[in-house]
TIFI-446596 format. One record per atom (N, C-alpha, C): atom name; residue number from 0; x, y, z. Coordinates in nm, 3 decimals, padded with zeros to 5 digits. Layout:
<sites>
{"CA", NUM, {X, Y, Z}}
...
</sites>
This chain:
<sites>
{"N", 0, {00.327, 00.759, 01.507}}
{"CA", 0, {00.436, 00.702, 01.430}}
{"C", 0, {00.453, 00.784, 01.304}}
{"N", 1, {00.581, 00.802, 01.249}}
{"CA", 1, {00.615, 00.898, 01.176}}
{"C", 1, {00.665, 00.809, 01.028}}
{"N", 2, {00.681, 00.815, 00.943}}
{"CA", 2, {00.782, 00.720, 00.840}}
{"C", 2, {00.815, 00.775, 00.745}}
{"N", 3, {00.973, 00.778, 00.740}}
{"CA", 3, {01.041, 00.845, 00.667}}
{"C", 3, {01.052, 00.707, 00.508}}
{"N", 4, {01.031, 00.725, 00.413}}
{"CA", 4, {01.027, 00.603, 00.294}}
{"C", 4, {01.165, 00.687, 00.186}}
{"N", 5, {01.259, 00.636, 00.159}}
{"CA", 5, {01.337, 00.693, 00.090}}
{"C", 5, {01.391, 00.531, -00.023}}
{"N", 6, {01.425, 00.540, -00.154}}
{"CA", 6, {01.469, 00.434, -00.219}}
{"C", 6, {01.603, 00.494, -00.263}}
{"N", 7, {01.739, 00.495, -00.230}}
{"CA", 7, {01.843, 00.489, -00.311}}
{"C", 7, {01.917, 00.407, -00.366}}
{"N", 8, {02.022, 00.420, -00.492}}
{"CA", 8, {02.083, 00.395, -00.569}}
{"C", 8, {02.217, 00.413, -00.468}}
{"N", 9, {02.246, 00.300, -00.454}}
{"CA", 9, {02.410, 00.319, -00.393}}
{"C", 9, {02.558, 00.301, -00.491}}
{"N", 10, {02.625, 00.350, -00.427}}
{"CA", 10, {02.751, 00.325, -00.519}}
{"C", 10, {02.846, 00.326, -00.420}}
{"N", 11, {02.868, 00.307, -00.288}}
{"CA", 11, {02.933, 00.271, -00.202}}
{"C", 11, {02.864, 00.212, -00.090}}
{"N", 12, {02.929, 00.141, -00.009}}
{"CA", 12, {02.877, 00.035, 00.066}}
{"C", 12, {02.830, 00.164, 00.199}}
{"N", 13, {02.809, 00.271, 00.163}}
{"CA", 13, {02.806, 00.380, 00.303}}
{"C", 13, {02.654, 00.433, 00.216}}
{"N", 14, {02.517, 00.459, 00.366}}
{"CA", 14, {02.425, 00.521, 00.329}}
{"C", 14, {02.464, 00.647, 00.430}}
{"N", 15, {02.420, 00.767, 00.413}}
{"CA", 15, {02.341, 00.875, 00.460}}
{"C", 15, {02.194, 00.902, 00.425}}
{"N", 16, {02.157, 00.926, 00.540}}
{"CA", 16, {01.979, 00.963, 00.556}}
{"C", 16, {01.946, 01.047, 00.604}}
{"N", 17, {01.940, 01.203, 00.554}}
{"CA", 17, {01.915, 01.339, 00.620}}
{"C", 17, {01.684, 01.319, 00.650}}
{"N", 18, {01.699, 01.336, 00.785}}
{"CA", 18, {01.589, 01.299, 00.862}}
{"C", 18, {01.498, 01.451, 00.887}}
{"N", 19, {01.365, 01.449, 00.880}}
{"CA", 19, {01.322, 01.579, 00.950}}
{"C", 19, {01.325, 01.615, 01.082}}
{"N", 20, {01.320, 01.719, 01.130}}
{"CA", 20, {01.374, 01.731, 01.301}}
{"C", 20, {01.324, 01.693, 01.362}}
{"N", 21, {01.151, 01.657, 01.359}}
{"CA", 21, {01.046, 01.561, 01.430}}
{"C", 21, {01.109, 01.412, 01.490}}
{"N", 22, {01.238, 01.371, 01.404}}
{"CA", 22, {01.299, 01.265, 01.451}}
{"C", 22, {01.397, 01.228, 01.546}}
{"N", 23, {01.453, 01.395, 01.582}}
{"CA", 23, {01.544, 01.406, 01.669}}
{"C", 23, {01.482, 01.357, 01.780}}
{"N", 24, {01.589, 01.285, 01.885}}
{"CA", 24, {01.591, 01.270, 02.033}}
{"C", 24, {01.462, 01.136, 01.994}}
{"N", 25, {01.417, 01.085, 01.954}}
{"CA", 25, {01.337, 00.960, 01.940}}
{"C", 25, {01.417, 00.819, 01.888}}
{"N", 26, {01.346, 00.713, 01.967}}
{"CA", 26, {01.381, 00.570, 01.871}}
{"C", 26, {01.368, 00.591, 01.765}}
{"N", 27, {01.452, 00.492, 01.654}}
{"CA", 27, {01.352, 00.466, 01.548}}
{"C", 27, {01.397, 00.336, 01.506}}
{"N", 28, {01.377, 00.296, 01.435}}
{"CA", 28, {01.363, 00.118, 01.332}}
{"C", 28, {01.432, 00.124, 01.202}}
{"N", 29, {01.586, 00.084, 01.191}}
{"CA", 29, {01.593, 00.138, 01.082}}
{"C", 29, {01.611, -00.035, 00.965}}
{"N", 30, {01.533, 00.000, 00.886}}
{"CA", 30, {01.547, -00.143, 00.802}}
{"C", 30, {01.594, -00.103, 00.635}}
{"N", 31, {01.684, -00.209, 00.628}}
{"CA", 31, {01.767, -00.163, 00.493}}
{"C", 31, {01.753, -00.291, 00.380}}
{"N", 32, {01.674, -00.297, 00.260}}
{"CA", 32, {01.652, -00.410, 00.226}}
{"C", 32, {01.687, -00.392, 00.034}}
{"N", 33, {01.740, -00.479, -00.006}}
{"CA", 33, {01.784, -00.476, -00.186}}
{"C", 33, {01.635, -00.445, -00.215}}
{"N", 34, {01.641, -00.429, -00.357}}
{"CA", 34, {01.477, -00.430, -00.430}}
{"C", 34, {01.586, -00.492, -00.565}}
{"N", 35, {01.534, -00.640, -00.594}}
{"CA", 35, {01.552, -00.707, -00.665}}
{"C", 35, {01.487, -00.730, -00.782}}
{"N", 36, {01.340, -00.698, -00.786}}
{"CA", 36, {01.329, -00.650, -00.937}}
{"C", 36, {01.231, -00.518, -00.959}}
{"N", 37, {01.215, -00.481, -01.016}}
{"CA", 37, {01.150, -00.326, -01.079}}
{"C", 37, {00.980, -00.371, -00.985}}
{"N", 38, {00.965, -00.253, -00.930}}
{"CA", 38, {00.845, -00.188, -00.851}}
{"C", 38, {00.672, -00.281, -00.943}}
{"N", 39, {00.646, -00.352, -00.924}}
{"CA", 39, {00.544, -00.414, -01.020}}
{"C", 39, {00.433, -00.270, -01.054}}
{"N", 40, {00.399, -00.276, -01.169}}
{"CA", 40, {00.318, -00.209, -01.215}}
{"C", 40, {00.161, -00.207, -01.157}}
{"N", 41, {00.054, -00.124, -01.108}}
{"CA", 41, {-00.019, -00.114, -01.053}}
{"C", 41, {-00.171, -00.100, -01.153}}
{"N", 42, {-00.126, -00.133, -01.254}}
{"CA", 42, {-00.210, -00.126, -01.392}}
{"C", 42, {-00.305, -00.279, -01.390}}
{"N", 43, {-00.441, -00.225, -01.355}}
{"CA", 43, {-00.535, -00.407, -01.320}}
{"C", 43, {-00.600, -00.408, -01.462}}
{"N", 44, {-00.580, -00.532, -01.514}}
{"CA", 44, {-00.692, -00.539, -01.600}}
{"C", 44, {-00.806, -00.550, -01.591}}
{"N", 45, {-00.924, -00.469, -01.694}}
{"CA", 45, {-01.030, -00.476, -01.613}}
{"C", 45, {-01.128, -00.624, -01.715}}
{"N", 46, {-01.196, -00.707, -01.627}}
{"CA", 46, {-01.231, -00.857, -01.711}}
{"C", 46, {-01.357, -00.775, -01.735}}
{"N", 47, {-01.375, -00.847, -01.854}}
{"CA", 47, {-01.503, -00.824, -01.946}}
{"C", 47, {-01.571, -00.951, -01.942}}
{"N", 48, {-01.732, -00.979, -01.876}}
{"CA", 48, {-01.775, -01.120, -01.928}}
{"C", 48, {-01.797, -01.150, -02.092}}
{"N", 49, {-01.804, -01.262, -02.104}}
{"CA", 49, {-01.847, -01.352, -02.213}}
{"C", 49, {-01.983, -01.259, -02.283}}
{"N", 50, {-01.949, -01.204, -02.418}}
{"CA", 50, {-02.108, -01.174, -02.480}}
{"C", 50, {-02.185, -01.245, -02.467}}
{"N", 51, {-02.227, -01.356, -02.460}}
{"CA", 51, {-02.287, -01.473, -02.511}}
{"C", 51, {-02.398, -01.438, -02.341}}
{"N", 52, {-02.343, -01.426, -02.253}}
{"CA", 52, {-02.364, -01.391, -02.071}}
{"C", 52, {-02.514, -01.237, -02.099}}
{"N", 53, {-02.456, -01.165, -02.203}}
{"CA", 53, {-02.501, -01.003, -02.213}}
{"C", 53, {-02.676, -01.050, -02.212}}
{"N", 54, {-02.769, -00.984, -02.121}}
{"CA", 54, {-02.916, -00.989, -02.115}}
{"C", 54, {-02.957, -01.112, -02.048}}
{"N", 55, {-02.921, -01.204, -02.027}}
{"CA", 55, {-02.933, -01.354, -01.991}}
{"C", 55, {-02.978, -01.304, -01.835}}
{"N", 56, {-02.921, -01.233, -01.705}}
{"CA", 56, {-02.965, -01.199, -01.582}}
{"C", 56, {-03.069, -01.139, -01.571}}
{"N", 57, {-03.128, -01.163, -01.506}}
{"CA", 57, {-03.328, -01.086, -01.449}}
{"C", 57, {-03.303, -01.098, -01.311}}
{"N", 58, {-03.302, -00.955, -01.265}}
{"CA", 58, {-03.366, -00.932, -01.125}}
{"C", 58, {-03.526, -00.926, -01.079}}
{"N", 59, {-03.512, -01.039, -00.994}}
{"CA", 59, {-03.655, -01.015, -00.959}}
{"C", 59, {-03.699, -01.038, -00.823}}
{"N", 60, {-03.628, -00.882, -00.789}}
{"CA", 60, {-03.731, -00.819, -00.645}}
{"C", 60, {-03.566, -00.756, -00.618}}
{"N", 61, {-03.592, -00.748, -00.468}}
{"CA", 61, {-03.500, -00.646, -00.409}}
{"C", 61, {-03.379, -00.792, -00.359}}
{"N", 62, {-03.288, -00.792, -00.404}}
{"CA", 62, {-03.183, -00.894, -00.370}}
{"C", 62, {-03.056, -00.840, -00.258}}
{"N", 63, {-03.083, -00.722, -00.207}}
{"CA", 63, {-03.023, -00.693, -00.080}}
{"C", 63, {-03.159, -00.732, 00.072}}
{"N", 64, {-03.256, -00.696, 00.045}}
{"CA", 64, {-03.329, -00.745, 00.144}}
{"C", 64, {-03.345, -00.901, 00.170}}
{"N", 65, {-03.251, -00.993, 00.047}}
{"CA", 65, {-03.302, -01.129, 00.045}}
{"C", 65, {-03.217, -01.215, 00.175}}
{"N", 66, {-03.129, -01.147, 00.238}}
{"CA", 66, {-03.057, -01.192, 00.289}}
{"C", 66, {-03.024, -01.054, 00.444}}
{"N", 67, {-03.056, -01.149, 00.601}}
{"CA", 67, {-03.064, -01.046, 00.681}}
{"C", 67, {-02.922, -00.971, 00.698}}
{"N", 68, {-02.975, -00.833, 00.761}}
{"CA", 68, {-02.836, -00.717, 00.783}}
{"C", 68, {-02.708, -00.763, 00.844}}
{"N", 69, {-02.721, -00.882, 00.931}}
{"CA", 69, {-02.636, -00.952, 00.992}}
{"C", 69, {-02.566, -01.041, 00.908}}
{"N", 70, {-02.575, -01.142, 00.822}}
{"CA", 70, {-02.482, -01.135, 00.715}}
{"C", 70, {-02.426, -01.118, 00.609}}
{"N", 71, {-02.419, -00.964, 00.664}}
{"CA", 71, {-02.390, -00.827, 00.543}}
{"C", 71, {-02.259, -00.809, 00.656}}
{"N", 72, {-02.314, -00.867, 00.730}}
{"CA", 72, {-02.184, -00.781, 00.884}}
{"C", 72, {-02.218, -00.633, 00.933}}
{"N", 73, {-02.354, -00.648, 00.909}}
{"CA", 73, {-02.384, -00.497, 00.968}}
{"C", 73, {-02.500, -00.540, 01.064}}
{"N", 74, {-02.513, -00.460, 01.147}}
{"CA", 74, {-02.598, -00.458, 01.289}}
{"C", 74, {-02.724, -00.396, 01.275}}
{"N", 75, {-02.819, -00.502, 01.289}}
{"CA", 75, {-02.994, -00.421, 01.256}}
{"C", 75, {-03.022, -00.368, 01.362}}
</sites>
């Protein structure tokens, strides 16, 4: 499967879509949809815990062996 992704700006009710030649002589799917508001930003905030949290955790021992390979979803 091949996918051509194009976003235009129209100003007449007519699209053109110049295709690469890989598309000639094949089906394809063509779907035409508004974009109603601006592309959301991909910017995550990153969470910081609570100071008050900072030193308070103690590991004590190996806490991946505490629990078998199987529900990890991996196969022993």
């Amino acid at each position: 499967m091949q996918i051509q992704r194009t976003i235009q700006t129209l100003d007449t009710p007519h699209l053109v879509i110049d295709l690469p030649a890989s598309f000639a002589h094949q089906r394809v799917e063509v779907l035409v949809m508004t974009i109603d508001e601006a592309e959301p930003k991909l910017t995550k905030k990153r969470r910081i815990p609570p100071a008050h949290f900072a030193g308070q955790v103690k590991e004590l021992g190996d806490v991946m062996s505490s629990v078998s390979a199987a529900d990890w979803g991996q196969v022993e």
